[in-house]
C-alpha positions, 0 to 999 in steps of 0.5 A, spaced: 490 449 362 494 456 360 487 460 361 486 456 368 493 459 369 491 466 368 485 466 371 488 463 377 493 468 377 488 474 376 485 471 383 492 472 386 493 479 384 486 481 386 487 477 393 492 482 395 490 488 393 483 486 397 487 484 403 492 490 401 486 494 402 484 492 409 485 498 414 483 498 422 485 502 427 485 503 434 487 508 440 487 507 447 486 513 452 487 513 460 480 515 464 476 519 464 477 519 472 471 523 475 475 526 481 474 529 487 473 537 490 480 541 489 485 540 495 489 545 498 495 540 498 495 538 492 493 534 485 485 532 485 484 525 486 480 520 483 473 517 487 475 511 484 482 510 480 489 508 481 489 511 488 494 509 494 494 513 500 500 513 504 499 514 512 505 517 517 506 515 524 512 519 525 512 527 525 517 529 519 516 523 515 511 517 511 511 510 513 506 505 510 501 505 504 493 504 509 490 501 503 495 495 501 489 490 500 485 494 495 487 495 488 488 499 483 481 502 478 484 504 472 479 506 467 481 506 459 477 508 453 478 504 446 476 507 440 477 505 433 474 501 427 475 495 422 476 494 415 469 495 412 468 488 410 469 486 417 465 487 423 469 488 430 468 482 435 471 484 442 477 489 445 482 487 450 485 491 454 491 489 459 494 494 465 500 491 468 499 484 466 492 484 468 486 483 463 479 485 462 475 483 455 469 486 452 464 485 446 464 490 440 458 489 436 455 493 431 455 494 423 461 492 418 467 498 418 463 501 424 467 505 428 467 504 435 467 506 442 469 502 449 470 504 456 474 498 460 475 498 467 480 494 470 482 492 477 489 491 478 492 488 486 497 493 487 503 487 488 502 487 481 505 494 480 513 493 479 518 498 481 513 503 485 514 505 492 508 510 494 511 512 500 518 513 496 514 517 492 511 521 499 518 522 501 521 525 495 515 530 496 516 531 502 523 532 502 522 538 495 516 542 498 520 543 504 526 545 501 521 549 496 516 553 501 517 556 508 514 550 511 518 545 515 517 537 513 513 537 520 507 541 516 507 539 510 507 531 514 500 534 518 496 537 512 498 532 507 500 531 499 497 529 493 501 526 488 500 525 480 505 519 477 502 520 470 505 515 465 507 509 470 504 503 468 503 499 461 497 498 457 495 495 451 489 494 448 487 489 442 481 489 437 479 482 435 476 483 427 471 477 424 472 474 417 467 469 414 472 465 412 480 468 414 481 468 422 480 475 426 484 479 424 487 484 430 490 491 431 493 493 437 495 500 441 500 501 446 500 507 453 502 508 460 497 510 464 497 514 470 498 514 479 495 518 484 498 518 490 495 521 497 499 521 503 495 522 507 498 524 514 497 522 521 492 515 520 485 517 524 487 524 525 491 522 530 496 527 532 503 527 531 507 525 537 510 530 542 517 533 542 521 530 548 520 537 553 514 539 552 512 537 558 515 536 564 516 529 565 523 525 564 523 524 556 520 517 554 521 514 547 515 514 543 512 507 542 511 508 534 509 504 528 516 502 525 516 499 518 523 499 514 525 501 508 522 496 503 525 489 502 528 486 496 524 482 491 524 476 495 522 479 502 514 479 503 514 482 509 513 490 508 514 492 515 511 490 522 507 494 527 507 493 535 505 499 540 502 499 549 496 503 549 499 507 556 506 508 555 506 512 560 502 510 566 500 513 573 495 510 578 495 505 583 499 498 581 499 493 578 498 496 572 495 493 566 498 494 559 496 492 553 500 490 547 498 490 539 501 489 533 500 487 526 505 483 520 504 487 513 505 482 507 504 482 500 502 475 499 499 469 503 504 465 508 507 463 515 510 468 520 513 466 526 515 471 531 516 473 539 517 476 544 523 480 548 523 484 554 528 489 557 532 484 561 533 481 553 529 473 554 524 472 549 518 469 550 515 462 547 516 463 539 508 464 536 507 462 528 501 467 524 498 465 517 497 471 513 491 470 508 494 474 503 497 481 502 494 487 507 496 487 515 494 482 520 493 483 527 497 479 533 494 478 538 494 481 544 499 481 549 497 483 557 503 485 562 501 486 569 507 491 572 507 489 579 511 494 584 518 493 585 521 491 592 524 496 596 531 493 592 529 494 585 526 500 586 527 506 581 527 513 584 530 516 578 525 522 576 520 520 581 519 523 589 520 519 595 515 514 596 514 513 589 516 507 584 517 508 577 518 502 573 521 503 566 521 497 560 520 495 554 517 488 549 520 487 542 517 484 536 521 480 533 521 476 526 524 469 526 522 467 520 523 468 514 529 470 515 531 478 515 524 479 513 523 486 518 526 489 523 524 489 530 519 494 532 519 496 541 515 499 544 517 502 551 513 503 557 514 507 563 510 506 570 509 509 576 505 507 581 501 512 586 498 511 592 495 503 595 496 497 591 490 494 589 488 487 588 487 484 580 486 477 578 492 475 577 493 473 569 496 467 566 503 467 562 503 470 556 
């Protein structure tokens, strides 16, 4: 027995020094990134990468990210090897809680070489606001440089967040006999962020007298400030396509929105005129997160009588009517603050006939 002892504990001895022996290693890079041209405005951005891109319909500030239903590209090289009586299995590789696995191959102790590409929604990016991030922008290059907000809000901004998000990455070894054995690395990847400015080129709205008509609030797209946690409703869009109308009445306008949300689920809304009644309450299912038009709602404005005729800024013979239809959220509860949008009609010459249209 005592030579069986001493063999068993030679073994013992020799075990730990193998396992002892074992080294692997591993690293974990961001990108590469092939980016676009250089930009006058900033950051060269990503063809295809973390990227949001911000838009404003204000003329001094951002308002909402465009491409909310996109995700995020991130773009990982993993390199390393293991010990040299082992061969590497598989890496995986994780961007804020979403995963992306691949097969390594190759000879035992070979090094290796991986690029990982992991496609990450932007709800699962925690405590980032990218239009946060354009204002603060705004706010310093305008305090910074010669020009106003206003100029820098037309020709937009590109933004780098380096370091912003979590990764890892983990390296499966085999073994003939023993389970994988891993390594594993950590980093923080990297945003960009494009604010990009009027959405379709669209210009900013025009000062009140810069012409001479009577100033008529704009009818813009309003989201708030982001919601808490809880709230899934980012924000809500509601405008007329003729803010200010002059022709033959009745007028026909046409008003259209849309709910942006991060996730799937019911919207109840309705709408409010200018003599404060709301309309019937009408229910909308987001399919998930993005922004989800509203059907469109048609007024007729007919032209007023001779008792609730408005003359205020108009000439004799004139009829001038001033309005507005709000867009209310009832559910759920606080989710976005109302949008309005206002509307100014004046009717010139004869009436025409239109077909009247049914109560909306």
């Amino acid at each position: 027995m005592r030579p069986m002892g001493r063999k068993l504990q030679r073994w013992a001895a020799w075990s730990i020094a193998l396992l002892a022996a074992d080294v692997a290693a591993l690293s974990l890079e961001e990108g590469p990134y092939k980016l676009g041209p250089e930009l006058p405005i900033g950051e060269r951005l990503p063809v295809a990468g973390p990227l949001y891109r911000v838009y404003a319909e204000h003329p001094d500030r951002f308002d909402f990210v465009g491409n909310a239903h996109q995700p995020l590209t991130f773009v990982a090289q993993v390199s390393g090897f293991c010990p040299g009586n082992r061969r590497a299995e598989s890496v995986t590789l994780t961007v804020s809680g979403v995963r992306a696995s691949t097969r390594v191959g190759g000879g035992r102790g070979e090094l290796f070489s991986k690029r990982l590409v992991v496609k990450v929604p932007q709800a699962a990016v925690a405590d980032f606001d990218p239009v946060a991030a354009c204002n603060d922008a705004l706010r310093a290059r305008a305090a910074g440089t010669t020009l106003s907000r206003k100029d820098w809000v037309k020709s937009g901004i590109a933004l780098r967040i380096p370091a912003r998000v979590p990764a890892d990455a983990v390296l499966t070894c085999q073994h003939p006999t023993l389970p994988g054995f891993f390594e594993t690395a950590e980093a923080k990847f990297g945003l960009w962020v494009h604010c990009v400015g009027h959405a379709g080129g669209k210009p900013a709205p025009k000062e009140d007298g810069d012409n001479d008509k009577p100033p008529l609030k704009k009818a813009v797209l309003q989201i708030p400030p982001t919601k808490p946690a809880e709230s899934w409703i980012r924000g809500v869009e509601w405008r007329v396509d003729k803010p200010e109308y002059e022709g033959p009445c009745p007028a026909e306008l046409v008003f259209t929105g849309a709910v942006h949300t991060t996730r799937a689920g019911f919207v109840r809304y309705r709408i409010r005129n200018e003599q404060g009644s709301a309309g019937p309450e009408r229910k909308l299912y987001a399919k998930g997160p993005g922004a989800h038009p509203l059907p469109p709602l048609h007024l007729q404005v007919e032209v007023p009588s001779s008792t609730t005729r408005i003359t205020t800024g108009g000439q004799q013979g004139e009829a001038v009517r001033e309005g507005w239809r709000r867009l209310e959220i009832t559910a759920p509860a606080n989710a976005a603050a109302p949008a309005t949008a206002y509307f100014r009609v004046r009717c010139l010459g004869e009436p025409v006939r239109r077909p009247p249209r049914p109560a909306e």
